[in-house]
LUMGUPA-372346 format. One line per field, with one value per residue: residue in one letter; x, y, z of N, C-alpha, C, CB in turn. Coordinates in nm, 3 decimals, decimal comma. Glycine has a CB too. Layout:
BEGIN
resn	a | ... .
n.X	X | ... .
n.Y	Y | ... .
n.Z	Z | ... .
ca.X	X | ... .
ca.Y	Y | ... .
ca.Z	Z | ... .
c.X	X | ... .
c.Y	Y | ... .
c.Z	Z | ... .
cb.X	X | ... .
cb.Y	Y | ... .
cb.Z	Z | ... .
This chain:
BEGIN
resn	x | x | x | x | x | x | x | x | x | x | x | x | x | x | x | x | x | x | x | x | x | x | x | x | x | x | x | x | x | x | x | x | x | x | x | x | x | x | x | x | x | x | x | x | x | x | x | x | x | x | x | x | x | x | x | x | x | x | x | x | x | x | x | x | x | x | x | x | x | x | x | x | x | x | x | x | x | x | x | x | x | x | x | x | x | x | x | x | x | x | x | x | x | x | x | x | x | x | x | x | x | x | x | x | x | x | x | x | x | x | x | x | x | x | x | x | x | x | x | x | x | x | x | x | x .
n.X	0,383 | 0,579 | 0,586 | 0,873 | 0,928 | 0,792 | 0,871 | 1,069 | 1,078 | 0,957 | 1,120 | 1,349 | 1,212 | 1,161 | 1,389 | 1,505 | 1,318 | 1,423 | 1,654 | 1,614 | 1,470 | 1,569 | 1,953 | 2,270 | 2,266 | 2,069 | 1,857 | 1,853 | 1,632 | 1,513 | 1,422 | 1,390 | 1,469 | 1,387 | 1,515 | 1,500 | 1,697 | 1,754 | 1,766 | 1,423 | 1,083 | 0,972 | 0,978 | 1,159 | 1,391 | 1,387 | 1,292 | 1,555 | 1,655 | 1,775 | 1,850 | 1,868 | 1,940 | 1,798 | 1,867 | 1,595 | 1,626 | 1,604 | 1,327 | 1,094 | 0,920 | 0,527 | 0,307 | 0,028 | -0,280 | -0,506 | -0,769 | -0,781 | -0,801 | -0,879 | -0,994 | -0,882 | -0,669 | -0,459 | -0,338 | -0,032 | 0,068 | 0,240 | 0,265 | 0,462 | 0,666 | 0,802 | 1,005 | 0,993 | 1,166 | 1,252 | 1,054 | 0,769 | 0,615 | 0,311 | 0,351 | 0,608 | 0,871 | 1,005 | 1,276 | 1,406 | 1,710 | 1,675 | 1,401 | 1,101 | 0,916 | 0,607 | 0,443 | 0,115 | -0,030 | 0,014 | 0,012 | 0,033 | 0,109 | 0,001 | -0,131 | -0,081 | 0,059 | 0,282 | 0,484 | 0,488 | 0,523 | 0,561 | 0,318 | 0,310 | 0,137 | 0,209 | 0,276 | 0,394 | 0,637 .
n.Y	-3,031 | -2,884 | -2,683 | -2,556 | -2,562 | -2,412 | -2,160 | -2,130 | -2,096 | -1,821 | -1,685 | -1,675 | -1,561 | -1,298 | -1,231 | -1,148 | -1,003 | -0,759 | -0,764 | -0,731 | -0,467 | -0,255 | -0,129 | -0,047 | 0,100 | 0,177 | 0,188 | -0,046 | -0,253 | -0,219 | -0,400 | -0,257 | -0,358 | -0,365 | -0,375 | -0,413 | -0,312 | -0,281 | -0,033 | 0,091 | 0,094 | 0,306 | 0,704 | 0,785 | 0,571 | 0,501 | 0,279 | 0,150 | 0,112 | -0,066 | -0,056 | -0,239 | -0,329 | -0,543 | -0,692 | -0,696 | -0,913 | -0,904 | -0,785 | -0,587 | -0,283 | -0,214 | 0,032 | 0,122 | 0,070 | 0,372 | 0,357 | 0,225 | 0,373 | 0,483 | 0,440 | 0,280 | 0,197 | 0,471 | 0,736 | 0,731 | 0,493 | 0,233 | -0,141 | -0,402 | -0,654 | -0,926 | -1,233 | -1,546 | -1,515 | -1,333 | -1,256 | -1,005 | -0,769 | -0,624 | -0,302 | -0,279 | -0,113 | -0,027 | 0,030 | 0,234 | 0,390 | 0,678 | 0,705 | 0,546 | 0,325 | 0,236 | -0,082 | -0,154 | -0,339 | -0,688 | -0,893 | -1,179 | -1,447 | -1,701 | -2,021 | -2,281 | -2,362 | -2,253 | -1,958 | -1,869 | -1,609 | -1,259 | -0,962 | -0,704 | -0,380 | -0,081 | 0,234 | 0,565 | 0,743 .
n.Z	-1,317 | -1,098 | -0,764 | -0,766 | -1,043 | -1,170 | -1,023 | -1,081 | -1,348 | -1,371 | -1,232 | -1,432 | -1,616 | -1,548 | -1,523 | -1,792 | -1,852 | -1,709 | -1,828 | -2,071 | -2,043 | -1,887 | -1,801 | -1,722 | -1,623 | -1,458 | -1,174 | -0,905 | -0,687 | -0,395 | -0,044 | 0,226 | 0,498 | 0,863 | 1,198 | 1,561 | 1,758 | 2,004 | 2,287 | 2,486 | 2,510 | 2,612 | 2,648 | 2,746 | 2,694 | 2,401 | 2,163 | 1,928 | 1,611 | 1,327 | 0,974 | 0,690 | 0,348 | 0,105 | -0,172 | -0,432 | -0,674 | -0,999 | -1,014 | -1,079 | -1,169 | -1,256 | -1,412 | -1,284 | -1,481 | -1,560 | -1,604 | -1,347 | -1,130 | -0,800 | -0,485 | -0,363 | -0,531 | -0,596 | -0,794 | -0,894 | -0,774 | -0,820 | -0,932 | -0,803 | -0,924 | -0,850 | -0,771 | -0,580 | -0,382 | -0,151 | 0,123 | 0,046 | 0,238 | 0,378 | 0,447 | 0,428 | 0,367 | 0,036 | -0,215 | -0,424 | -0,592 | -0,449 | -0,426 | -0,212 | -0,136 | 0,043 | 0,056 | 0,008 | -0,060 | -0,024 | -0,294 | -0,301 | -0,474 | -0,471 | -0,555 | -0,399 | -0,059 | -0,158 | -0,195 | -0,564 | -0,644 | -0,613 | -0,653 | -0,569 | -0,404 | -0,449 | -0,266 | -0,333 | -0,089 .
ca.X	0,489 | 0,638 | 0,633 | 0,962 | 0,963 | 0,721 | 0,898 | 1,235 | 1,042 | 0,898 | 1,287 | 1,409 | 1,104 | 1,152 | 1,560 | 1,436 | 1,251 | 1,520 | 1,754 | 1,540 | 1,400 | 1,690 | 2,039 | 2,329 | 2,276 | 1,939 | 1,860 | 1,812 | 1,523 | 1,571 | 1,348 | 1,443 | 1,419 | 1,411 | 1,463 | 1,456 | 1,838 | 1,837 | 1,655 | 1,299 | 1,000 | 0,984 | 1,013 | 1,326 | 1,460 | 1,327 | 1,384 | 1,666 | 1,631 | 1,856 | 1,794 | 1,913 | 1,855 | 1,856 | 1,814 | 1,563 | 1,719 | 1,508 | 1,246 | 0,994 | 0,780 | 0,436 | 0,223 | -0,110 | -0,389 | -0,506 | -0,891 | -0,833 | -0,720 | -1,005 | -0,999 | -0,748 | -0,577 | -0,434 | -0,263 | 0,134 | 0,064 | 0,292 | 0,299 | 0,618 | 0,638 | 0,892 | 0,998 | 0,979 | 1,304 | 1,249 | 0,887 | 0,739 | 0,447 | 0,233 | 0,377 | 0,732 | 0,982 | 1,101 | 1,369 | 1,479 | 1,706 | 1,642 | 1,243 | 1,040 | 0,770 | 0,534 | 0,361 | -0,008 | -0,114 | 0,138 | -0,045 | 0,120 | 0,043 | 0,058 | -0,232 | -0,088 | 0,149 | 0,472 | 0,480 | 0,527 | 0,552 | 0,504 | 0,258 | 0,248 | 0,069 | 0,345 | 0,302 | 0,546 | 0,630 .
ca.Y	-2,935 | -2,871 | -2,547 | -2,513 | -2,568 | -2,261 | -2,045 | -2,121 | -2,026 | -1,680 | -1,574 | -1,654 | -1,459 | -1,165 | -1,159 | -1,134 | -0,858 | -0,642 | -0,768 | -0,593 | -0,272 | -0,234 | -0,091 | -0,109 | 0,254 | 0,131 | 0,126 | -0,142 | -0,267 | -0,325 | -0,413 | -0,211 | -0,434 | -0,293 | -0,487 | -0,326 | -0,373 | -0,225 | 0,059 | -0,013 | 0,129 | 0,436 | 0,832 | 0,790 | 0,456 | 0,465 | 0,181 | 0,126 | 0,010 | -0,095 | -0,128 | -0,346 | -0,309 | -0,674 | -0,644 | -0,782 | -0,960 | -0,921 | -0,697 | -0,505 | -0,205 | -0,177 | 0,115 | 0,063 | 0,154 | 0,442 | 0,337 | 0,167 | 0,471 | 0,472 | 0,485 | 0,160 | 0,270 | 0,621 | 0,832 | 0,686 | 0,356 | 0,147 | -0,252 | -0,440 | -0,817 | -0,957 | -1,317 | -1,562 | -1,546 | -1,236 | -1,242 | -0,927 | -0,796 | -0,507 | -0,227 | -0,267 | -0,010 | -0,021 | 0,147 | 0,227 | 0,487 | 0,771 | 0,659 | 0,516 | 0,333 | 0,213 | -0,149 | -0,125 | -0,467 | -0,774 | -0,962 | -1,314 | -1,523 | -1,842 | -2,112 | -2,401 | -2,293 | -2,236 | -1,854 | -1,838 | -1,459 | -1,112 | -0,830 | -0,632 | -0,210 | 0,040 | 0,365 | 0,633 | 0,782 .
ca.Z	-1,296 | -0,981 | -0,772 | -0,783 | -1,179 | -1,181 | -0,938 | -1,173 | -1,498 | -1,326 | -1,208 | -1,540 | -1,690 | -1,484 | -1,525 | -1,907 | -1,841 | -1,649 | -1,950 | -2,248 | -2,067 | -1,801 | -1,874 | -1,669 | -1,492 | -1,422 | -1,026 | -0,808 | -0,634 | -0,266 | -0,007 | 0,307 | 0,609 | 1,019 | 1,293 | 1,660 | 1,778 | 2,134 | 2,365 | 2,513 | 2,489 | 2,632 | 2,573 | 2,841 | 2,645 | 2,307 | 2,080 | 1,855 | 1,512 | 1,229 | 0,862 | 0,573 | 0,239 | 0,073 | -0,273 | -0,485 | -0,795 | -1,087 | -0,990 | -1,237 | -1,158 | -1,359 | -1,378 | -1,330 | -1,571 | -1,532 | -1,564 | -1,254 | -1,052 | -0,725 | -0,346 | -0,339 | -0,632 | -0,662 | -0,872 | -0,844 | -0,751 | -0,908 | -0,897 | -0,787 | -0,980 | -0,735 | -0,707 | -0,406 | -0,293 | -0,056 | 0,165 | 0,123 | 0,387 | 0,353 | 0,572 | 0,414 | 0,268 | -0,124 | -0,225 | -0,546 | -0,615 | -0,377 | -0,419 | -0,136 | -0,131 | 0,109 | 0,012 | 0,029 | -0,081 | -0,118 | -0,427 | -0,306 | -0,598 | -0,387 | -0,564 | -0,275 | 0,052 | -0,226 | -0,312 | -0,668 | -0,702 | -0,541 | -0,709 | -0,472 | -0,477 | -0,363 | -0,288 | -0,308 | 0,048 .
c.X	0,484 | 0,546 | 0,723 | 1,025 | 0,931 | 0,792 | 1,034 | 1,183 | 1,024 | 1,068 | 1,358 | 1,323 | 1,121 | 1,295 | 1,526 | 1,409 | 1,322 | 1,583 | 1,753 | 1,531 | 1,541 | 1,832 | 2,131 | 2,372 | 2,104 | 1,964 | 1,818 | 1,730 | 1,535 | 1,404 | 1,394 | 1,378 | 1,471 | 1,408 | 1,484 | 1,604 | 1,842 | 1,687 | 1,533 | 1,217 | 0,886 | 1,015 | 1,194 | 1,405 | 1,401 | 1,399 | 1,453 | 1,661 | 1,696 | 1,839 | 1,877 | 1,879 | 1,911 | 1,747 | 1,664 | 1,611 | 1,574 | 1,368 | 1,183 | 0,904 | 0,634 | 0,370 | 0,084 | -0,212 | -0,459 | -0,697 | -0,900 | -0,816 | -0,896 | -0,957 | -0,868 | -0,661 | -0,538 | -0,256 | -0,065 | 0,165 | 0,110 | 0,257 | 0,438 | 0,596 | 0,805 | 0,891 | 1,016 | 1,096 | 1,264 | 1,139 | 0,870 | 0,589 | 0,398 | 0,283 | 0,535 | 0,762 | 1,012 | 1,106 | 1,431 | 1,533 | 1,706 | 1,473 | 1,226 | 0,944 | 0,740 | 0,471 | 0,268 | -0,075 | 0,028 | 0,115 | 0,053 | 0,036 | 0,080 | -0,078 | -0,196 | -0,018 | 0,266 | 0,408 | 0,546 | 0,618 | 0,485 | 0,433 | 0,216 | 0,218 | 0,144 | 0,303 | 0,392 | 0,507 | 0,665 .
c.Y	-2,892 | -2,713 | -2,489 | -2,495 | -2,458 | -2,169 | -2,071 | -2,086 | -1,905 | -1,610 | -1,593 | -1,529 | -1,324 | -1,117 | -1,116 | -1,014 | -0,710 | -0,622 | -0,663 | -0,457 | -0,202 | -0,196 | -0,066 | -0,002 | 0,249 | 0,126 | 0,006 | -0,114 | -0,319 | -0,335 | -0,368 | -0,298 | -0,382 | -0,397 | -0,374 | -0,428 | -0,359 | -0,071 | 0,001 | 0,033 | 0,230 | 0,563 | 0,824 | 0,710 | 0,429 | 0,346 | 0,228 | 0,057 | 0,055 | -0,097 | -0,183 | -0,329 | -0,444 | -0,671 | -0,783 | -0,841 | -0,984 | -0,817 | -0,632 | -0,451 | -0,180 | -0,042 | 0,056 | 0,102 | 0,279 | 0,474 | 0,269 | 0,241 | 0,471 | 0,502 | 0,400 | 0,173 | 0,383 | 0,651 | 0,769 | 0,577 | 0,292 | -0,019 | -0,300 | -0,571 | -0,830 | -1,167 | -1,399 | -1,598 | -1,455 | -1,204 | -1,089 | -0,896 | -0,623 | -0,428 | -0,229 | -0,182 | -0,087 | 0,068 | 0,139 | 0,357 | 0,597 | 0,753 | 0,599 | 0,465 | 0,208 | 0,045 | -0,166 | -0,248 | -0,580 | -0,802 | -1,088 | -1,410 | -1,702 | -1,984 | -2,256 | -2,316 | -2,290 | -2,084 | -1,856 | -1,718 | -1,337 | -1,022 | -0,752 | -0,439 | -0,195 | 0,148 | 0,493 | 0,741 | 0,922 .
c.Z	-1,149 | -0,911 | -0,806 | -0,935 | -1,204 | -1,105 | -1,052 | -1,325 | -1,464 | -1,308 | -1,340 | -1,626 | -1,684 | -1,495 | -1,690 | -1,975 | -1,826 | -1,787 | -2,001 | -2,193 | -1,950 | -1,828 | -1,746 | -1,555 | -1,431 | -1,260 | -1,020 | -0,755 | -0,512 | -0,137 | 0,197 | 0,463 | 0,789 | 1,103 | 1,417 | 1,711 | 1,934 | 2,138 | 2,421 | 2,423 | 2,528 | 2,634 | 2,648 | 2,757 | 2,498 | 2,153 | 1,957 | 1,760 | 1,395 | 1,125 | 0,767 | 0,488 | 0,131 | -0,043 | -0,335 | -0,589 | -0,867 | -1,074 | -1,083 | -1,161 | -1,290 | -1,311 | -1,379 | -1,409 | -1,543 | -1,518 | -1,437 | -1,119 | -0,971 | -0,573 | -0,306 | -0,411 | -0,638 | -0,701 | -0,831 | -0,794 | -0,799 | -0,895 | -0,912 | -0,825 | -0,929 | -0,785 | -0,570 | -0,295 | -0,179 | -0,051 | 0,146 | 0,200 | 0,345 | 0,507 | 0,521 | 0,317 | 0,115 | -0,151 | -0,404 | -0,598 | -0,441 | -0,355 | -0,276 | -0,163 | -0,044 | -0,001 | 0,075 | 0,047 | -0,127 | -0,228 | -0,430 | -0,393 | -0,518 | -0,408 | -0,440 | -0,155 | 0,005 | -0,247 | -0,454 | -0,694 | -0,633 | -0,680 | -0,650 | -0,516 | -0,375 | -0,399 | -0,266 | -0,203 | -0,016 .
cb.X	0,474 | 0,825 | 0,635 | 1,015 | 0,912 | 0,569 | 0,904 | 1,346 | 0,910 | 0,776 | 1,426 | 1,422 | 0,972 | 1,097 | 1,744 | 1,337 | 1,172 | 1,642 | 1,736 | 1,319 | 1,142 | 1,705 | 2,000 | 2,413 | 2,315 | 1,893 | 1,784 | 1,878 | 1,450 | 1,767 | 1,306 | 1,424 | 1,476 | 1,297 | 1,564 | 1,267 | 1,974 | 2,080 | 1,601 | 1,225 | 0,995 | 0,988 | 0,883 | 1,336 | 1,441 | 1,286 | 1,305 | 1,748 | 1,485 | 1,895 | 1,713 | 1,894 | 1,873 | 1,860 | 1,964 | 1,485 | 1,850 | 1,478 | 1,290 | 0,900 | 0,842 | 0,328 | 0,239 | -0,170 | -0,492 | -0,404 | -0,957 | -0,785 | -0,625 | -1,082 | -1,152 | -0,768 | -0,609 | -0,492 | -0,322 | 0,194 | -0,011 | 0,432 | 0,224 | 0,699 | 0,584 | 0,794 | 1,021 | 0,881 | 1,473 | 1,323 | 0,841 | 0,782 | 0,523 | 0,046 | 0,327 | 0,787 | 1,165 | 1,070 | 1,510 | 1,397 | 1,590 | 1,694 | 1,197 | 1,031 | 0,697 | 0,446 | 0,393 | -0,060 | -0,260 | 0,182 | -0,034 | 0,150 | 0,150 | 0,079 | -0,237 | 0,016 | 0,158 | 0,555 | 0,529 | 0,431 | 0,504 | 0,667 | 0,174 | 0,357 | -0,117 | 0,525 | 0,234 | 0,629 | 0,734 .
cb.Y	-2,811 | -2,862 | -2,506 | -2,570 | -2,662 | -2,252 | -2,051 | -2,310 | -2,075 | -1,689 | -1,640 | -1,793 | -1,470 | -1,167 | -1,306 | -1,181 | -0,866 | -0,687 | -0,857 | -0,621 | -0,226 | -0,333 | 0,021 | -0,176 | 0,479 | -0,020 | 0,192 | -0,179 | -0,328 | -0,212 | -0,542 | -0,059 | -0,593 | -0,182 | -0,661 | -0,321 | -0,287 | -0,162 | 0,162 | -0,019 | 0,061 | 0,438 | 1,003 | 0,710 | 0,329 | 0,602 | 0,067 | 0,087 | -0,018 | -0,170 | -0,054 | -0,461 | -0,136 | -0,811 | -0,610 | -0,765 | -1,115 | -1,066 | -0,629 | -0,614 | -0,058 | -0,295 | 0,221 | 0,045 | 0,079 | 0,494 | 0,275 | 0,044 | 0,644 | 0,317 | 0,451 | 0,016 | 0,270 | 0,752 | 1,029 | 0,760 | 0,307 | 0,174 | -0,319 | -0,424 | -0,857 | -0,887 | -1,334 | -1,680 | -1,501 | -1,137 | -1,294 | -0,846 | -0,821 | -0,546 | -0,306 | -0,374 | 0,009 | -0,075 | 0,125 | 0,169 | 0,479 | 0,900 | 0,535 | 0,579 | 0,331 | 0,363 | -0,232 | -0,047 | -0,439 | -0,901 | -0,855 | -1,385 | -1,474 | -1,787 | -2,158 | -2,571 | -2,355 | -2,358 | -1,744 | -1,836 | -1,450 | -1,001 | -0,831 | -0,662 | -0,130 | 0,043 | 0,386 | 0,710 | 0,702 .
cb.Z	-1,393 | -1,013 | -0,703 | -0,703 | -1,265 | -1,129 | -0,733 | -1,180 | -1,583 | -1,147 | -1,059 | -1,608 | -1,641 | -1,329 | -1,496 | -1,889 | -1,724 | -1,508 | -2,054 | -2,327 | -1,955 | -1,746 | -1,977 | -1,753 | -1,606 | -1,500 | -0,926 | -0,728 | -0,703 | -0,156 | -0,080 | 0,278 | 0,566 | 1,075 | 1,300 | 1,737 | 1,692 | 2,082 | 2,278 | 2,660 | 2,481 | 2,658 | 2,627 | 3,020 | 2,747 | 2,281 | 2,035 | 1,911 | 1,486 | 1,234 | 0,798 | 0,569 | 0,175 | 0,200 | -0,381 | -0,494 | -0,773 | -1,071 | -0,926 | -1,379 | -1,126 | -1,385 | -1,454 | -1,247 | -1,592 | -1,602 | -1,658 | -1,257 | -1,153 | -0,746 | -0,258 | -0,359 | -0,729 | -0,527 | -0,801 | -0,746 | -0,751 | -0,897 | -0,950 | -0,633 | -1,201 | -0,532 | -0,757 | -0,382 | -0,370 | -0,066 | 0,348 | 0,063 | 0,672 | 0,326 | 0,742 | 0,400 | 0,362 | -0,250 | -0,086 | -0,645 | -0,721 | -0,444 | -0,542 | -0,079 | -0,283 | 0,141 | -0,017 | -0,068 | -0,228 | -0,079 | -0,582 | -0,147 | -0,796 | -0,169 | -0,740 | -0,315 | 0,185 | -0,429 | -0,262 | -0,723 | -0,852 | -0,454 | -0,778 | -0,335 | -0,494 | -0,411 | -0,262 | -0,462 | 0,174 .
């Protein structure tokens, strides 16, 4: 089996998912992206930056257990099960809703150089 057989079972899996627990006033899951448009890099000229919010399709927050709550884990930590259409990186915005959150840890499920699937730890800003 392919990667790409596996990355097309996981986005069906995960649309699945939204299906059953999801409802049609349900938010979206976006992944708020900045780029630096203009200005420099100084208090006189300070840069200029844009954002985007390019959704994820399919998306699923977990909670995490609550025995595993620790120094890397705390309290509100959700996980994001993402597929590999849209990279994400530790240090990026998700948005859902009026929510925020910070990703802590990607969790790129990548056994060769294909990502499969994101699990990444978000915390709320």
């Amino acid at each position: 089996m392919s990667s790409l057989d596996i990355q097309t079972k996981i986005k069906k899996g995960l649309a699945r998912a939204v299906k059953k627990t999801g409802s049609r006033q349900s938010q979206k899951v976006y992944l708020v992206s900045k780029a630096k448009t203009g200005g420099g890099n100084s208090p006189s000229n300070p840069p200029i930056f844009t954002s985007q919010d390019i959704l994820l399709l399919d998306a699923v927050f977990i909670s995490y257990d609550k025995k595993l709550l620790g120094e890397t884990i705390r309290a509100g930590d959700r996980q994001l099960v993402s597929n590999s259409d849209v990279e994400i990186k530790a240090g990026d915005t998700i948005r859902q809703g009026s929510a925020n959150y910070l990703v802590v840890d990607t969790g790129v499920t990548a056994p060769t150089s294909d990502v499969l699937f994101y699990k990444a730890q978000v915390r709320l800003q």
